[in-house]
C-alpha positions in Angstrom: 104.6 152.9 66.2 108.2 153.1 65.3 109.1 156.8 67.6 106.5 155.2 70.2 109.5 151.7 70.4 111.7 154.3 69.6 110.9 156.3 73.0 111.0 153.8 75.3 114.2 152.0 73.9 115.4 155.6 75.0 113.3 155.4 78.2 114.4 151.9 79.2 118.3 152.8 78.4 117.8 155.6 80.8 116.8 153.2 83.5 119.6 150.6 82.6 122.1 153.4 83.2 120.5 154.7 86.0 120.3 151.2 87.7 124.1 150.7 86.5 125.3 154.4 88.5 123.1 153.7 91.4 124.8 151.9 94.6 123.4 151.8 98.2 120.1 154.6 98.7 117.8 155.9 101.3 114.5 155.3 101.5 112.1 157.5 104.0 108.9 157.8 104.2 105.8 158.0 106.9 103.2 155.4 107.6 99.8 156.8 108.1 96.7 154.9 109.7 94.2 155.6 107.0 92.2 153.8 110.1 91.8 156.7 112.1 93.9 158.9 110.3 97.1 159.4 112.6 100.7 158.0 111.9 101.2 154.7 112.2 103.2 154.5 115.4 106.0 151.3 116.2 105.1 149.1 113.1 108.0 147.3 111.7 109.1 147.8 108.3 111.3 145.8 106.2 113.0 146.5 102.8 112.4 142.6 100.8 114.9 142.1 97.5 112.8 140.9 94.6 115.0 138.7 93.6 116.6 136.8 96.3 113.4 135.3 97.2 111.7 138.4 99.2 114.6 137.9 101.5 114.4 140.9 104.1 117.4 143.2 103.3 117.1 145.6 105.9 114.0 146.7 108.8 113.6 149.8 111.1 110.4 150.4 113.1 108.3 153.5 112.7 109.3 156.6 114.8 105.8 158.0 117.1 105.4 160.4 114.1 105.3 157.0 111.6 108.2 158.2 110.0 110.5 155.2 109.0 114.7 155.2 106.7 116.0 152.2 105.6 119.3 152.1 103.3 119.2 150.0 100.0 122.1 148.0 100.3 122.4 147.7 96.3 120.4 148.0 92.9 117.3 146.5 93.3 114.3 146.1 92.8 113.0 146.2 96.3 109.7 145.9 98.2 109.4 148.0 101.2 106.8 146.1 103.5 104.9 147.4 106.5 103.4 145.3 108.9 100.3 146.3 111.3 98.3 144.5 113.1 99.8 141.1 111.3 98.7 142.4 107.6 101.8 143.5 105.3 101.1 146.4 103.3 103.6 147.0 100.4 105.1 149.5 97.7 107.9 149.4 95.0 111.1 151.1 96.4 110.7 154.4 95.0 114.2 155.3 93.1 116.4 158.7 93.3 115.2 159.3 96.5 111.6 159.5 95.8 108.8 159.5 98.0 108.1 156.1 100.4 104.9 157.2 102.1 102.6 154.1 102.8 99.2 153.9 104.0 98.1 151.2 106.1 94.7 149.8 107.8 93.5 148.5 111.2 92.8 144.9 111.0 89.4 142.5 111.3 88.8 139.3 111.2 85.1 140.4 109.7 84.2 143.4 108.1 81.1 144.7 107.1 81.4 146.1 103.4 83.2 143.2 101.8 80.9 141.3 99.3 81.7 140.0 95.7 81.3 142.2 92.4 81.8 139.3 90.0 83.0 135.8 90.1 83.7 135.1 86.8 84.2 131.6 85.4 86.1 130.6 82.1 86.1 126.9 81.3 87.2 125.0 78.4 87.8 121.4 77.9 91.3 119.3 76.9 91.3 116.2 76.4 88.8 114.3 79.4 89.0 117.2 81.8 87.4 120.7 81.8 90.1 123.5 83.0 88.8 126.2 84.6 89.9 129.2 85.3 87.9 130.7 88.5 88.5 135.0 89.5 86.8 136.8 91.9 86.9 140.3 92.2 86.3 141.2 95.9 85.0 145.0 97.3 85.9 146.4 100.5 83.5 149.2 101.1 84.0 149.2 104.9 83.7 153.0 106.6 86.1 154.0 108.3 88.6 151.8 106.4 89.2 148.9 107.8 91.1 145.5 106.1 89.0 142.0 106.2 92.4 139.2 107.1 92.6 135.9 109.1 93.9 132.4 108.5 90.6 132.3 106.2 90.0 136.1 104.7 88.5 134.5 101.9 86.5 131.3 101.3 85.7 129.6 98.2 83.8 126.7 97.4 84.9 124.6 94.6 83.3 121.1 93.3 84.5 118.5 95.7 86.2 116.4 92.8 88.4 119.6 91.9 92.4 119.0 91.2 93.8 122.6 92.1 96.5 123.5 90.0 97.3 127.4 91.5 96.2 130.2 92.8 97.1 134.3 93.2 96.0 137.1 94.6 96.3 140.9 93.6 95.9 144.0 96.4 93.5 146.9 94.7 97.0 148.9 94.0 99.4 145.6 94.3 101.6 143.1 92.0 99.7 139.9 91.2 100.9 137.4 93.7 101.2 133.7 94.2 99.5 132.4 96.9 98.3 129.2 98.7 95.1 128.0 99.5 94.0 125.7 102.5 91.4 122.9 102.1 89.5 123.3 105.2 86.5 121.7 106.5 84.5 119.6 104.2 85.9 118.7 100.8 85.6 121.1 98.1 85.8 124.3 100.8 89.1 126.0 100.5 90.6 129.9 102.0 92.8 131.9 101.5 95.0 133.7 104.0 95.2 137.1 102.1 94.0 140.3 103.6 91.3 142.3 101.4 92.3 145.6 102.0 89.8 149.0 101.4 88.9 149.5 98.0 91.5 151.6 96.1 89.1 154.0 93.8 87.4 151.6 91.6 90.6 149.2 92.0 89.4 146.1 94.3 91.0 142.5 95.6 91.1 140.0 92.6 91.6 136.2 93.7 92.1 133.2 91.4 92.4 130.0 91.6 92.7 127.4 88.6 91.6 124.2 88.2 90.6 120.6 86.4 87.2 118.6 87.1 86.7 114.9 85.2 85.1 115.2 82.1 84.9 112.0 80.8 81.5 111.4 79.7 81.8 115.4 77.9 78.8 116.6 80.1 79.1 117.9 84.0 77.1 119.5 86.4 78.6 122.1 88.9 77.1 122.1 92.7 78.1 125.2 94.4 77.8 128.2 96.5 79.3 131.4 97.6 80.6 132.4 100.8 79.4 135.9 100.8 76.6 137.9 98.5 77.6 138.5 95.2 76.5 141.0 92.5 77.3 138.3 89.4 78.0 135.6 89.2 79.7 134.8 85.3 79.9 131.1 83.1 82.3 132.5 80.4 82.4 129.0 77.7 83.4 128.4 73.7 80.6 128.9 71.5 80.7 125.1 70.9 79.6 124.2 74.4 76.8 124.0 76.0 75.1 125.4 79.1 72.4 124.2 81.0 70.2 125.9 83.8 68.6 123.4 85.7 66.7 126.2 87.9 64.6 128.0 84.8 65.6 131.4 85.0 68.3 131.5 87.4 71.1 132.4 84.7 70.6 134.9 81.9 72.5 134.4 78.3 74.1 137.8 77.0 75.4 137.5 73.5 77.2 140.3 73.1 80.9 138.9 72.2 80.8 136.9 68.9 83.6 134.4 70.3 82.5 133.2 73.3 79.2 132.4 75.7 78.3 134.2 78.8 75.7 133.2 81.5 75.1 135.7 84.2 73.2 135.1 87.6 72.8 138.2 89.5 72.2 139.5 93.0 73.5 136.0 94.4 72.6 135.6 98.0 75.2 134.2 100.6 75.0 130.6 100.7 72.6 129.9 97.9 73.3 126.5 96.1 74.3 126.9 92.7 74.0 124.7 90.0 74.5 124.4 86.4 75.4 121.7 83.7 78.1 121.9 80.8 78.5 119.7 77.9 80.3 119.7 74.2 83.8 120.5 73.8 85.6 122.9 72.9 88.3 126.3 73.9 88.5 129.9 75.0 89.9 132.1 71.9 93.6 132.7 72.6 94.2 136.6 73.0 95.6 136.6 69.5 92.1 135.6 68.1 90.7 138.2 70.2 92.3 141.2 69.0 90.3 142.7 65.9 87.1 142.5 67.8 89.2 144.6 71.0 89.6 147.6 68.9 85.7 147.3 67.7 82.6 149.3 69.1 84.3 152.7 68.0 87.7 152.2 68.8 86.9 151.7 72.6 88.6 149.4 75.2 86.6 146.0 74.9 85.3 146.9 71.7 82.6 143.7 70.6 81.2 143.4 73.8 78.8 145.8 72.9 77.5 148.0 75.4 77.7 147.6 79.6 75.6 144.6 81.0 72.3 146.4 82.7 73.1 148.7 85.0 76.0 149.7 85.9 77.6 146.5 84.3 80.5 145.5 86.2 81.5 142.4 84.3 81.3 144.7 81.2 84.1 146.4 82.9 86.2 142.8 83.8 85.5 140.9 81.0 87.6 141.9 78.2 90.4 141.8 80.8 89.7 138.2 81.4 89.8 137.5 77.8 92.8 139.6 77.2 94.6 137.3 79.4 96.2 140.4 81.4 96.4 138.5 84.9 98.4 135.8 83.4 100.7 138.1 81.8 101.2 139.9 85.0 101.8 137.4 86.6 104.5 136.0 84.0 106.3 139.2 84.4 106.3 138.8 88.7 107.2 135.5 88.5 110.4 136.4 86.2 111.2 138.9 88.9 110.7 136.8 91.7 112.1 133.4 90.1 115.9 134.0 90.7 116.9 132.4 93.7 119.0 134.0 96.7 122.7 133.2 97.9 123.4 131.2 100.1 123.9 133.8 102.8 120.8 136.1 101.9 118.5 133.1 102.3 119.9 132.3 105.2 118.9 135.3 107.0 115.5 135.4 105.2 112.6 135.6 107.8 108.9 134.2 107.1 106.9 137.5 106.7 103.3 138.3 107.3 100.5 136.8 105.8 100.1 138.7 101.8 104.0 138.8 101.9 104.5 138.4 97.7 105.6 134.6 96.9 108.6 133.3 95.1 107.9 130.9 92.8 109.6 127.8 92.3 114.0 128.1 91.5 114.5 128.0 87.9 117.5 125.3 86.6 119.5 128.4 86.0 121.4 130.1 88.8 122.3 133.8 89.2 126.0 134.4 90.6 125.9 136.7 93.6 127.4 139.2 90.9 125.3 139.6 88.1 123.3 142.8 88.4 119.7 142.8 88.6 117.8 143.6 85.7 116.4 147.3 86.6 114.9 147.3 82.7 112.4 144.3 83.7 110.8 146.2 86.5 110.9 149.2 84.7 109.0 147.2 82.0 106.4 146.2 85.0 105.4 149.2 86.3 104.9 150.5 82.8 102.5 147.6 81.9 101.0 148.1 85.4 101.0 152.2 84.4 99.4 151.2 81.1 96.6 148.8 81.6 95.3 151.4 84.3 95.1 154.1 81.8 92.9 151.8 79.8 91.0 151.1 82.5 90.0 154.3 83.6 89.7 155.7 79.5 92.8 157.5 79.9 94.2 156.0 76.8 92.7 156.0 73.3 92.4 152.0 71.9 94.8 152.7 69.3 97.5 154.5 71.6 97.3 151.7 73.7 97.5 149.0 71.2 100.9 150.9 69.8 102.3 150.9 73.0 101.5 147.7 74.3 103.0 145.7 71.3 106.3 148.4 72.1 106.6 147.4 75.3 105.9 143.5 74.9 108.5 143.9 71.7 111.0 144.9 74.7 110.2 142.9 76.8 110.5 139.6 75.0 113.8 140.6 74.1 114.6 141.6 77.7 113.6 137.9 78.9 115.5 135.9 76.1 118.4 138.0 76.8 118.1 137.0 80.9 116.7 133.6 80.7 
């Protein structure tokens, strides 16, 4: 544990210096139309500062051959954003010179090959409300490759006495986003104007979107439905609530986490009413609580949720994410980045981008001078969480590497944040 922190305090000196050295760069790269396969000819591209509100830096168009340069005017971090067909496709500004190839997608308003792996469902009570916390992780199976995005790429239906509180969004290879979400049409019916783009491997679009419902008498009953098919559909509750079916045999209970409940409907048809009660009080375990039984079941990621769900489990593969709290820790860590407001000047010239464009969250009290340098370390930090929870993902990492090099990184970057904030 101590020469893993010991590492990456070396590592994350290396990037300090190297953001300190480092003045205005090139960035080149080549657009390709994963489409039809051919460069992406005449799409603009923009280079967005991260911290000045995803003000737009510097833009170019693509060359016939999709080749694009744009010149970093300082340190960073930057987003380099392509646009096509009215969907923005991003990456991280590579550094040193690196590689800024990006691949794009035609665009449809409809596309055959999106449907829902899981919606997932945590609720917990406070006080005379229930809070939950609503994900749904979105495939794009389309062939040949082609992205879903309107004014309303993704409906939701949510109980018509529903107080929304947030929402995000996360690309299959993207940074967790906030977004905004449109009541439209009867009450309860909300989208989102976020384009689902082809799945990414086994990497697909995650929305959330959190909110409270009345709870006064301590018992409520859900009315629902989904927009488009679903695989499962996932109650996640505290094992002192209660769930109710009222059609006998719709949901399924699968005990295989001693901390919590879950209820799993599969195979749900588009537009078939859904409807379940909840009663009793009571909250989700906090990730702290959670942690002896993650390194259970052998020492593998999600260990104490016993083995996959049926066949081939996909929640198995979400739900100890959920639990772990990683969106909202992502999250925390983009909204850091994003939270420093621009000058004067740079927000002047800032220009509404396309729909997807990555949102800054609200100014914090504290100002940043034009001077102060940006904080190269914290989106070093990022990339290396990012880096991280994909090699557990994909069983790249043993349980207890990961563990030691989580708590390394979070040990950095806690210091990191009370150092900037």
């Amino acid at each position: 544990m101590k020469a893993i922190r010991s590492t990456f305090y070396a590592i994350a000196s290396s990037f300090l210096l190297a953001g300190a050295l480092a003045h205005a760069s090139t960035i080149s790269g080549t657009v390709t139309n994963k489409t039809d396969g051919k460069p992406a000819a005449g799409d603009a591209v923009a280079l967005l500062d991260v911290q000045a509100n995803m003000a737009e830096v510097a833009h170019t168009t693509t060359s016939a051959q999709g080749h694009y340069t744009l010149t970093e005017p300082g340190l960073g971090p930057y987003l380099v954003r392509v646009t096509h067909q009215g969907a923005g496709y991003f990456i991280a500004a590579p550094q040193s010179g690196g590689n800024g190839d990006i691949t794009v997608y035609d665009v449809k308003a409809t596309v055959k090959g999106v449907h829902i792996e899981a919606d997932v469902l945590e609720v917990e009570t406070q006080g005379n409300q229930l809070k939950v916390d609503e994900r749904y992780f979105v495939h794009n199976l389309s062939s040949p490759p082609v992205t879903q995005w309107s004014q309303r790429s993704f409906e939701v239906v949510l109980p018509p006495d529903a107080a929304v509180n947030g929402a995000g969004a996360e690309r299959p290879d993207g940074l967790p986003v906030s977004v905004n979400v449109t009541p439209i049409g009867k009450k309860g019916l909300y989208a989102f104007n976020f384009p689902i783009e082809p799945d990414k491997g086994s990497k697909d679009t995650l929305f959330q979107i959190s909110y409270d419902l009345p709870y006064d008498v301590g018992k409520y009953t859900f009315h629902s439905l989904l927009t488009m098919p679903a695989d499962n559909l996932a109650i996640l509750l505290p094992k002192s609530m209660t769930f109710a079916d009222p059609v006998a045999g719709q949901f399924k209970s699968y005990n295989e986490d001693p901390s919590i409940q879950t209820f799993i409907y599969r195979n749900v048809p588009a537009g078939t009413p859904v409807a379940f009660t909840i009663s009793g009080t009571g909250s989700m375990p906090r990730p702290q609580q959670s942690n002896s039984a993650a390194t259970g079941n052998g020492g593998q990621p999600g260990g104490g949720l016993g083995p996959p769900i049926g066949t081939p489990g996909p929640l198995s593969k979400y739900k100890w994410w959920i639990l772990a709290g990683l969106t909202l820790m992502m999250a925390i860590i983009a909204a850091f980045l994003l939270r420093r407001p621009a000058t004067a000047g740079v927000a002047a010239g800032t220009a509404a981008g396309p729909a997807g464009t990555p949102q800054a969250p609200p100014a914090s009290a504290a100002q940043a001078s034009p001077g102060d340098p940006k904080p190269p370390l914290l989106d070093a930090l990022k990339e290396e969480l990012f880096a991280l929870e994909s090699q557990k993902l994909s069983g790249q990492i043993s349980a207890e590497d990961y563990e030691q090099t989580k708590a390394a990184l979070e040990t950095v970057l806690k210091r990191a944040l009370k150092r900037d904030s």
